[in-house]
C-alpha positions as CSV (number, residue, x, y, z in Angstrom):
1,X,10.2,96.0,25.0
2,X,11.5,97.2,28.3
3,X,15.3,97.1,26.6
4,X,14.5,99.0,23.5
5,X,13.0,101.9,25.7
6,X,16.3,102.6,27.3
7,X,17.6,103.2,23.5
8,X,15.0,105.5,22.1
9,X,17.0,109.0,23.3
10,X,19.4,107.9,21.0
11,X,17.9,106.6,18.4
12,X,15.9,110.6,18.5
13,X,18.7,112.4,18.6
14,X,20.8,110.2,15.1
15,X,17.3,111.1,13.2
16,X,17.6,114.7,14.5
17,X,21.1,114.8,13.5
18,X,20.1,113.2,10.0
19,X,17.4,115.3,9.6
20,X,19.7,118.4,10.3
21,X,22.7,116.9,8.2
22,X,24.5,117.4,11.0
23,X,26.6,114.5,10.4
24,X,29.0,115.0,13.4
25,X,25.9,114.5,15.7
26,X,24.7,111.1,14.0
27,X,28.4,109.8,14.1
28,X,28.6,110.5,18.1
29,X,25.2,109.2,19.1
30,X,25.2,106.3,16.5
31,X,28.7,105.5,18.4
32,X,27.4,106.1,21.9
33,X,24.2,103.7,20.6
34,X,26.6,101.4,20.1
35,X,28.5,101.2,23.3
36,X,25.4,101.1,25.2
37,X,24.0,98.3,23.0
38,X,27.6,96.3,24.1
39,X,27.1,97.2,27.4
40,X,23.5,95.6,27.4
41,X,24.8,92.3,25.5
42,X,23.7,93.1,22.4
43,X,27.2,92.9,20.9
44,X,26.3,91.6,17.6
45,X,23.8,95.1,16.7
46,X,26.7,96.6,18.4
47,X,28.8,95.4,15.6
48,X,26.8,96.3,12.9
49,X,26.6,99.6,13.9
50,X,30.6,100.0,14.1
51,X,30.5,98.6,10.5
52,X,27.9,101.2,9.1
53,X,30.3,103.9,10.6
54,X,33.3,102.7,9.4
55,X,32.0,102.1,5.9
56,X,29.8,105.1,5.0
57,X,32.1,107.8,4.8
58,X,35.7,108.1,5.1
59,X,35.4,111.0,7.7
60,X,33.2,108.6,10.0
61,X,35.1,106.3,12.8
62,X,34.4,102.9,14.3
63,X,33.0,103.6,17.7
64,X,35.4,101.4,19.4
65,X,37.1,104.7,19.0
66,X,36.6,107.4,21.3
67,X,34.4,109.9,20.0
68,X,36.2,112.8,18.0
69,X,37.0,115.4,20.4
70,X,38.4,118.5,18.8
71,X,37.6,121.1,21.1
72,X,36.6,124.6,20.4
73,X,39.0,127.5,20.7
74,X,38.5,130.8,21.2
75,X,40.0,132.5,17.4
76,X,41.9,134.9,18.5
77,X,43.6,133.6,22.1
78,X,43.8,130.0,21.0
79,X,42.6,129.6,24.4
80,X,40.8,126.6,25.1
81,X,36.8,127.0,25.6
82,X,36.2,123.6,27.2
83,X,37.9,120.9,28.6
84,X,37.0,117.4,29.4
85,X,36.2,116.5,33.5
86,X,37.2,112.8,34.9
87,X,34.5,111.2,36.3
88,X,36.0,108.0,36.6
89,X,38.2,108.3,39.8
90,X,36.8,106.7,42.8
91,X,35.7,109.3,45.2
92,X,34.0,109.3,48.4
93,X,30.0,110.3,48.2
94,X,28.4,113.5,47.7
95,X,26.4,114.6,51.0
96,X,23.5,116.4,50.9
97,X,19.9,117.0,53.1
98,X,17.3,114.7,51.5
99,X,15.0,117.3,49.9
100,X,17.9,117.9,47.6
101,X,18.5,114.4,47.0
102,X,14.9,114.3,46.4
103,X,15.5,116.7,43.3
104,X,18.8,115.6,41.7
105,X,17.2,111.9,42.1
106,X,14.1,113.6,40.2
107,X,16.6,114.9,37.9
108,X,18.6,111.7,36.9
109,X,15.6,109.9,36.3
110,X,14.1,112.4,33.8
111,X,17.7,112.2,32.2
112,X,17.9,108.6,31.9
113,X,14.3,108.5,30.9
114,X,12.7,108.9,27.4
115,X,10.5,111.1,28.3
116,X,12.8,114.6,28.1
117,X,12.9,114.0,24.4
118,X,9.1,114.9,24.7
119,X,8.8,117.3,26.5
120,X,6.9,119.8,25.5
121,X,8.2,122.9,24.5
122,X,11.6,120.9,23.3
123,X,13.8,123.1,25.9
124,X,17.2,121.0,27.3
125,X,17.4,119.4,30.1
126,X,19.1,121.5,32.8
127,X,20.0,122.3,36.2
128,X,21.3,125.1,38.4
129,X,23.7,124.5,41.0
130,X,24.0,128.0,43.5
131,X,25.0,128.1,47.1
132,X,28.6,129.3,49.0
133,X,31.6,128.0,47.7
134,X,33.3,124.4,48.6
135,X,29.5,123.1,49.7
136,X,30.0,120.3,47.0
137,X,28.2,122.0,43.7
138,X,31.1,120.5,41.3
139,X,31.4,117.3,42.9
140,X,27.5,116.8,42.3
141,X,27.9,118.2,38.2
142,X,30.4,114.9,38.5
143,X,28.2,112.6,40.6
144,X,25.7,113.3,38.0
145,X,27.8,112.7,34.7
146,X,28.9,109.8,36.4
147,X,25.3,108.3,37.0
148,X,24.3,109.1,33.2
149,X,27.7,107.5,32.0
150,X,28.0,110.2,30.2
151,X,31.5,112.7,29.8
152,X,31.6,115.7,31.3
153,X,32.5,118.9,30.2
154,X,33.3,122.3,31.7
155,X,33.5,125.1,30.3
156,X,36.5,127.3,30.4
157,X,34.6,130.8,31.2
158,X,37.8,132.4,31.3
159,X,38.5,132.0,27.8
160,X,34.8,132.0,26.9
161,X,34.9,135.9,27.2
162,X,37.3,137.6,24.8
163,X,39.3,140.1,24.8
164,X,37.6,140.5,21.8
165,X,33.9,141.4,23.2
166,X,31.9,140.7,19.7
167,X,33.7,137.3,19.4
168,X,32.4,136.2,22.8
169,X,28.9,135.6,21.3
170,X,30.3,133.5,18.9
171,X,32.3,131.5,21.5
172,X,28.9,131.1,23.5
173,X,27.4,129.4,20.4
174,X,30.2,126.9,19.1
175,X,30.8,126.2,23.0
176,X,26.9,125.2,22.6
177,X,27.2,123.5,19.0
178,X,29.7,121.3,20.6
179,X,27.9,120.1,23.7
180,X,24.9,119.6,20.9
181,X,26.5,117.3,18.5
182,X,27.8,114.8,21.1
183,X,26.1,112.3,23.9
184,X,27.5,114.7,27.0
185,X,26.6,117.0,30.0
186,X,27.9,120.5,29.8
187,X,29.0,122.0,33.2
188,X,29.2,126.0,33.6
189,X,30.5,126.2,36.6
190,X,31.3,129.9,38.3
191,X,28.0,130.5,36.0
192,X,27.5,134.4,37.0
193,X,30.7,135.5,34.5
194,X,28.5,135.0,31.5
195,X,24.6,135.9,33.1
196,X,24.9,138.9,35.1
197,X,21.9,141.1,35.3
198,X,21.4,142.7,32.3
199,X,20.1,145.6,34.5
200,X,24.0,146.2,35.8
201,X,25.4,149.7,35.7
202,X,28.9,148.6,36.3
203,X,28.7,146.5,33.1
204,X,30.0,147.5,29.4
205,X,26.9,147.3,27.0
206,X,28.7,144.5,24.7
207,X,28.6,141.9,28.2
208,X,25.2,142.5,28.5
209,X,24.5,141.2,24.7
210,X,26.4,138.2,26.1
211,X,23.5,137.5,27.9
212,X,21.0,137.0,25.2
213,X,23.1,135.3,22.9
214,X,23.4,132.7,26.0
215,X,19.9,132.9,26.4
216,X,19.3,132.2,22.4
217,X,21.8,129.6,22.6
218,X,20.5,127.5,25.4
219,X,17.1,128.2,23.6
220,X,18.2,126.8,20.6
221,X,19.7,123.5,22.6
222,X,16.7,120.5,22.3
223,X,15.6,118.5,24.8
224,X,18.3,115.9,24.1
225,X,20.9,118.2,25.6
226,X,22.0,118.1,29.5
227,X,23.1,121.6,31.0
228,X,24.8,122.2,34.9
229,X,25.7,125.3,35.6
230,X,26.8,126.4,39.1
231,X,27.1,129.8,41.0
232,X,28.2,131.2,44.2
233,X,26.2,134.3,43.2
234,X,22.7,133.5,42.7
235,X,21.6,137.2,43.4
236,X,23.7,138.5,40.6
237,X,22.2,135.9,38.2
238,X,19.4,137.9,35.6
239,X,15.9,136.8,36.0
240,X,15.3,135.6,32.5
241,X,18.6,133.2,33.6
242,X,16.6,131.6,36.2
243,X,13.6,130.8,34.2
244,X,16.0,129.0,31.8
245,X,16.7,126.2,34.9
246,X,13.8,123.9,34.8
247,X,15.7,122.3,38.1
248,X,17.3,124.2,41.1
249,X,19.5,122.9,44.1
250,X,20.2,125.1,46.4
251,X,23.4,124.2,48.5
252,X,24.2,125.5,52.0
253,X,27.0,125.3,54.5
254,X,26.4,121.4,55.9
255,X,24.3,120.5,58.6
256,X,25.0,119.3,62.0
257,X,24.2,115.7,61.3
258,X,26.0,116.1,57.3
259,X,29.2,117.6,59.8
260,X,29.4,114.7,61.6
261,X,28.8,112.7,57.9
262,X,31.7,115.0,56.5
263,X,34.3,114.1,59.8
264,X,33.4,110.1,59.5
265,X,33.6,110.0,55.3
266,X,36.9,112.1,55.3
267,X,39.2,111.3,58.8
268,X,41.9,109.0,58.7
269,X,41.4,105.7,59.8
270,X,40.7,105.1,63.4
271,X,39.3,108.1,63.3
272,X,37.6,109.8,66.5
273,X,35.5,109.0,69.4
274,X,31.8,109.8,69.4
275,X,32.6,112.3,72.3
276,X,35.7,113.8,70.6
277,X,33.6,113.8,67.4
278,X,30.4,116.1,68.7
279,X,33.7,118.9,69.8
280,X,34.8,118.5,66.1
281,X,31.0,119.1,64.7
282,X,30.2,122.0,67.2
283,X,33.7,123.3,66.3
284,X,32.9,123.2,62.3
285,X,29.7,125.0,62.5
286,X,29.6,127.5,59.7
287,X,32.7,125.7,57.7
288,X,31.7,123.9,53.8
289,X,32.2,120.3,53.2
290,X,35.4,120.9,51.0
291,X,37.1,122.7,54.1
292,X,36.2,119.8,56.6
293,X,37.9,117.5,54.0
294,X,40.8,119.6,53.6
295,X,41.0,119.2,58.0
296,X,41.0,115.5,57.1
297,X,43.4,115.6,54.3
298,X,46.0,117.7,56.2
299,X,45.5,115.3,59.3
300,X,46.6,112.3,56.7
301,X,49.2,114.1,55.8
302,X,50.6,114.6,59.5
303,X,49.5,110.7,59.6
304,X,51.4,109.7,57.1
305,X,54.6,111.8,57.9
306,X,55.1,110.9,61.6
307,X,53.4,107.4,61.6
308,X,51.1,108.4,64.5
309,X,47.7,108.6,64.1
310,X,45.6,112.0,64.7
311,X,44.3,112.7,67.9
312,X,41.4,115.7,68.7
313,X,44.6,117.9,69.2
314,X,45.9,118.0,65.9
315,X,42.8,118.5,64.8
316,X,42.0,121.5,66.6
317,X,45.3,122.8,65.5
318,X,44.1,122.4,62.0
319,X,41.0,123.9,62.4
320,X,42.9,126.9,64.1
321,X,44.6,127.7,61.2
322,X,41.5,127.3,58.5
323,X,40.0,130.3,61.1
324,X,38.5,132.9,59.9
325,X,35.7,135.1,57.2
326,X,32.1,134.3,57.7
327,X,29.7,132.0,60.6
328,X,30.1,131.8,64.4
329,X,32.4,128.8,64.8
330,X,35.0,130.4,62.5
331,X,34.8,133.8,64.7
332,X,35.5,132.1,67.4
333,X,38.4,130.3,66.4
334,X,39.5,132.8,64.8
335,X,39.8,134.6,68.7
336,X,41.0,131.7,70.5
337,X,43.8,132.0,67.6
338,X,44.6,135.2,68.9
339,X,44.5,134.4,72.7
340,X,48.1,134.7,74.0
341,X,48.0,131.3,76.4
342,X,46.2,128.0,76.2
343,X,45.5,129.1,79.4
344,X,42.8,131.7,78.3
345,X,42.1,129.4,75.2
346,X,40.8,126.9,78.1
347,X,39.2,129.4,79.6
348,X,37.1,130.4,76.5
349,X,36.3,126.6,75.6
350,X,35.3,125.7,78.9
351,X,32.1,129.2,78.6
352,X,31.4,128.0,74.8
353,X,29.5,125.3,76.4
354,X,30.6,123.7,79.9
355,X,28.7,120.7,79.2
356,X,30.0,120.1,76.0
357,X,33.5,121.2,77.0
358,X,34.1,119.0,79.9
359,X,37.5,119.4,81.7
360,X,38.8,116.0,79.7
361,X,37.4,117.2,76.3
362,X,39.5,121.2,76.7
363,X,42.1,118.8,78.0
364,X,42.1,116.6,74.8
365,X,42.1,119.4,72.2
366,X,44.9,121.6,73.8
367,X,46.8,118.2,74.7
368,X,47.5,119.0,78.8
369,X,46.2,116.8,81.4
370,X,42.8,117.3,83.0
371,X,44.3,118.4,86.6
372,X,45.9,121.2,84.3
373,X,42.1,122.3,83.1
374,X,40.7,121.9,85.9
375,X,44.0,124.1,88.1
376,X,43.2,126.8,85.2
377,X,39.5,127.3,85.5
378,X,39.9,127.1,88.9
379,X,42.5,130.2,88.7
380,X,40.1,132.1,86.5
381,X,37.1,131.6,88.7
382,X,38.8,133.0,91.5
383,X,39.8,136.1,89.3
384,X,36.2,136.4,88.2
């Protein structure tokens, strides 16, 4: 009994597909049916299946074929509206505070479920992704595909909105139709190019009718559909936009303890001391997940090349040159980058927190000795 439940989505959505002689639909679910029955050890069902498809229409494929993947176009560019995501490569874990996980967790188990296909009011499954850029949105729409076993696909928003402003409705709905007739989860990432407030002055009157033919379109979508879409600019998002989301995560530049998470999943093997590693989280306040990885990737690189391994040094040299825009740790590296001696740069670590920056630990990330710190701050003491 138990195995059949874990069928029934699919078996829903074939009979809406038949039912709706949308035969594109029953020939990718009847397929994905199929490699979930193999999967389970029902191979011979499995088999049956693939035999139904191949012999009821000539148009139909067995499902030991990949599903048929002609993907829309916009008509007049030729320009691609979607394109497929790998979910397959290995990467390291997605990192988040545990009332999040608590809701994409929520999330994956309605998808995987039967009960979204009754739920009432038939609207699709879907979830919004906002927060500032590089805090991991993309690599959860990934995380999650990967979970459901199910492809991923992004849309192209650049070629989603013509040039051609009245064909950009009709881009929205065969970018929809496609995501409908096939067991997948559609990703809009950089989400606010299509659902700016309607209410926006700045706007031409043709992109705000964009709006409500997504609105009508995700509408029009059935529970057995999965939608992501993600956004750095949740405040330009229109109202009726949110209400669409029946799940939000909100993402945030990473915690203290998800810093020190970030430095351990991503640094180069032996990686750092606990001490060294605290100077490294304090020194990261206010950076996102992707640019603490690209710290780690560049140290790697220096790895690799020299055949030494990364010390708190190189980091801090790494971390000088990501400097910079918004949050306190970035303004201040961003100064010490423009102090004219290590000198004053020991100077400037050493009244950021004296405990924290002990005489060894400034000594450690501007590579001198300690009798070199400690000869310094004595010199800028007896200036003060």
């Amino acid at each position: 009994m138990q195995s059949n439940i874990r069928f029934i989505n699919e078996l829903i959505r074939i009979v809406n597909g038949a039912l709706h002689l949308d035969t594109e639909k029953v020939r990718n679910y009847t397929a994905f049916l199929a490699e979930k029955l193999d999967a389970e050890g029902e191979h011979s069902t499995a088999e049956r299946l693939r035999k139904l498809l191949h012999g009821s229409d000539h148009q139909l494929r067995p499902a030991g074929a990949a599903f048929a993947r002609v993907l829309p176009v916009d008509p007049e560019s030729r320009f691609p509206l979607i394109e497929q995501v790998n979910t397959r490569t290995a990467e390291p874990g997605v990192l988040l505070p545990q009332r999040q996980w608590d809701l994409v967790r929520e999330f994956l188990s309605v998808a995987k479920s039967h009960a979204q296909s009754d739920a009432p009011g038939g609207a699709s499954l879907s979830l919004l992704l906002y927060g500032p850029p590089g805090t991991g949105k993309s690599r959860l729409a990934r995380h999650i595909a990967s979970e459901l076993k199910l492809d991923l696909y992004l849309a192209r928003l650049d070629g989603l909105i013509s040039s051609f402003l009245g064909s950009t409705a009709k881009n929205i709905r065969a970018l929809f139709e496609f995501a409908s007739s096939r067991p997948c989860v559609l990703f809009l990432d950089e989400f606010d190019a299509i659902a700016k407030l309607r209410g926006d002055t700045q706007e031409l009157g043709e992109l705000k009718r964009v709006v409500n033919s997504f609105i009508q379109n995700l509408d029009a979508l059935g529970p057995e559909t999965i939608v992501l879409a993600a956004t750095n600019h949740q405040d330009l998002l229109d109202s009726a936009i949110w209400r669409r989301f029946s799940y939000r995560v909100e993402f945030d530049f990473p915690t203290p303890e998800l810093r020190s998470e970030l430095w351990g999943q991503f640094v180069p093997k032996p990686g750092f001391s606990a001490r060294e590693l605290k100077l490294l989280v304090d020194l990261t306040d206010g950076f996102s997940g992707s640019d603490i990885r690209e710290a780690c990737l560049r140290l790697e690189r220096r790895h690799q090349a020299t055949g030494r391994a990364s010390g708190p040094e190189q980091a801090f040299e790494i971390l000088l040159n990501l400097a910079g825009g918004e949050g306190e740790a970035r303004r201040f590296l961003s100064s010490i980058r423009k102090l004219p001696s290590s000198h004053l740069a020991a100077a400037a670590l050493r009244r950021r927190n004296p405990k924290l920056y002990s005489h060894a630990a400034v000594a450690a990330l501007l590579g001198v000795s300690k009798p070199t710190i400690f000869r310094w701050w004595k010199q800028e003491n007896d200036h003060a």
